[in-house]
N, C-alpha and C positions, 0 to 999 in steps of 0.2 A: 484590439487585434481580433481578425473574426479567427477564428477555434478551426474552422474550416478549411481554410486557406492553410494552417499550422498543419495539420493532418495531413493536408497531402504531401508536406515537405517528409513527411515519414520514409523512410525509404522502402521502396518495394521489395525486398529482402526481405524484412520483419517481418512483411505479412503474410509470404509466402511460407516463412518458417513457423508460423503458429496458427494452428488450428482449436476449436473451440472446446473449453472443457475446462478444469480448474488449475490452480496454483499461479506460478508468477512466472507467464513469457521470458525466456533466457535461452540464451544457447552453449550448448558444450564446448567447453575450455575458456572458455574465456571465465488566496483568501483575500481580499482586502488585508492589509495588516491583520494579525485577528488580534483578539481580545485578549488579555492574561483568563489563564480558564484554573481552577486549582484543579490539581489529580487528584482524586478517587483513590480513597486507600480501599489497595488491591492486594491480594494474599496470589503469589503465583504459586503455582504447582512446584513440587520440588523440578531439578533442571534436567532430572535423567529419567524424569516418569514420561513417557510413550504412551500415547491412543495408540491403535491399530482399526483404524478404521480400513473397510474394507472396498472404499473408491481407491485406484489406481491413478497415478498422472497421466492428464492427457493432452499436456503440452509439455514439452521441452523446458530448459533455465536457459534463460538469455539473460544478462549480470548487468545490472544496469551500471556505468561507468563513472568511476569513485569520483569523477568531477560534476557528474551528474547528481549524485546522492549529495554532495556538498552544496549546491546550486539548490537543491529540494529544501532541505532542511535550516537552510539560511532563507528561502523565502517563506518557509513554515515558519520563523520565528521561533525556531523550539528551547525549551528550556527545563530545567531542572524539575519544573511542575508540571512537567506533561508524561501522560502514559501513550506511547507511542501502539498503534496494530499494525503489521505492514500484511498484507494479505498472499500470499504467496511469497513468499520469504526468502526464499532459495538459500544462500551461502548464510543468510542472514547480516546482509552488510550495511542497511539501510539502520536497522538497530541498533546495531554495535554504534556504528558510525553516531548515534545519536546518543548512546549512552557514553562515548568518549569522548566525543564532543563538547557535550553540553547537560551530562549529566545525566538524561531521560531515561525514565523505565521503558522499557521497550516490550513488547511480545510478536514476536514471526509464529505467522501459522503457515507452514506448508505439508502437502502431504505426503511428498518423497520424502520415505525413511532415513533413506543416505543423506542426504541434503540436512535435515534437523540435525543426526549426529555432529556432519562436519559444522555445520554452526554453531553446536555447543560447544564442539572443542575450540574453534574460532573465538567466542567469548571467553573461554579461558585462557587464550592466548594474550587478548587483549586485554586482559582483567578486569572484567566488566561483567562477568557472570552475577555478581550481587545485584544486578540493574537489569537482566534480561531474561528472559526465557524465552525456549522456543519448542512445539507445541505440537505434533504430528494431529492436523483437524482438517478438515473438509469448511472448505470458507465460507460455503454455504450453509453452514448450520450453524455458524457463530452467532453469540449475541455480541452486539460492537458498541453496547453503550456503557461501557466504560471507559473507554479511549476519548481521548483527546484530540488527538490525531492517529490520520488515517493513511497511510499510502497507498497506493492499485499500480498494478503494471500486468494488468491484463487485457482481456481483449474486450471489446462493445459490449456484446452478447451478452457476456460475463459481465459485468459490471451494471447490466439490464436487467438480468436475472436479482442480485446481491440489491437494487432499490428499495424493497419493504424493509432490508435490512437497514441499510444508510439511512433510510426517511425516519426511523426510530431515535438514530444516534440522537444525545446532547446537546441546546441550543448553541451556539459558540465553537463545536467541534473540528476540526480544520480537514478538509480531505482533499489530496492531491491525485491525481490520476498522470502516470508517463506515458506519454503521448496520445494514450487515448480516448476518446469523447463518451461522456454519459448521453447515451441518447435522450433527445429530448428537454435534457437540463442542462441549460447554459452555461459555461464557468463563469466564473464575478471575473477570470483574468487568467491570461495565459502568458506564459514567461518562452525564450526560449534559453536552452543549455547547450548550442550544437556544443559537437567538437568539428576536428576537422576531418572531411569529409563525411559526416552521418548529422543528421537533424537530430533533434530532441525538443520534445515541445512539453510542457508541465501545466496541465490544467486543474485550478485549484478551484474551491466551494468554500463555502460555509455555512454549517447547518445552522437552522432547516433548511433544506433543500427545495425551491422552486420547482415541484415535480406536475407536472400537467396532473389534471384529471385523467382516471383509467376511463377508460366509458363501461359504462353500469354500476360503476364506486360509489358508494352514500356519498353526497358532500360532506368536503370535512369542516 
């Protein structure tokens, strides 16, 4: 399926509602198979310790839709031995959903304060708090090679920028991006999730990532 053609089934809503800047695209109120990869024994932060970093959100939550996070996570293959990053996290549903699901440690980085709260308590809800955290950080300054899997649901730009970081991650690593294109790098494949009436398109990788030469980059 071309990537391209899937993009434009986007609805023009979405784009209108997000502008560029970090966390994970939402709005108010609402791989080839991959490989077994083992997870990285990782010590999380306790669940109620807060960054405060000092970037501000500069997009809005747009919630990606619970048939859509089930559709992601079944074509990620996830399981018990994966340490899940979802990058803009918002309610933190992508994680949950994976640590109830199927077990996975999870980590949401988002940098609305409110948003982490209500996610934590949302993991308590769900009792899954032993499998997750979630993490008040600026996406852009993460290291991402611990994870396993990766989810995005942000914008090009963004996800153009976060490249030196991805190009690092782990041979095997699985990264999905909702609906939107890594410029320049190809997906291995793209699924689609509509529902009815809204498109969803899930463009997946597997690292290492196919990334063109920059021009003036040593060869690697």
């Amino acid at each position: 399926m071309d990537y391209r053609r899937a993009m434009r089934r986007t609805p023009l809503a979405l784009a209108l509602a997000l502008s560029a800047g970090c966390a994970h695209p939402s709005a108010p109120g609402a791989a080839p198979p991959p490989a077994a990869t083992e997870a990285p024994q990782t010590e999380f932060p306790p669940l109620l310790d807060i960054d405060d970093p000092a970037r501000e959100p500069d997009v809005v939550f747009w919630p990606t839709p619970p048939s859509v996070v089930d559709k992601l996570l079944a074509e990620l293959r996830v399981t018990k031995d994966d340490l899940v990053y979802d990058l803009g996290s918002g309610d933190g549903r992508i994680v949950i959903a994976a640590a109830k699901q199927y077990g996975a440690r999870g980590v949401g980085f988002e940098i609305d304060a409110k948003l982490v709260e209500e996610s934590r308590q949302k993991a308590r809800e769900a009792g899954v708090e032993h499998l997750v955290t979630f993490e008040r950080k600026d996406i852009f300054t993460l290291d991402l090679t611990p994870a396993t899997v990766i989810t995005l649901y942000i914008l090009p730009g963004m996800i153009e920028r976060m490249l030196p970081q991805l190009e690092r991650v782990r041979p095997g690593t699985r990264i999905v991006s909702h609906n939107f294109p890594m410029r320049g790098v190809e997906p291995d494949r793209v699924v689609n999730a509509d529902e009815p009436g809204r498109a969803h398109s899930l463009l997946f990788w597997t690292a290492p990532l196919k990334v063109p030469a920059r021009r003036g980059a040593p060869p690697r």
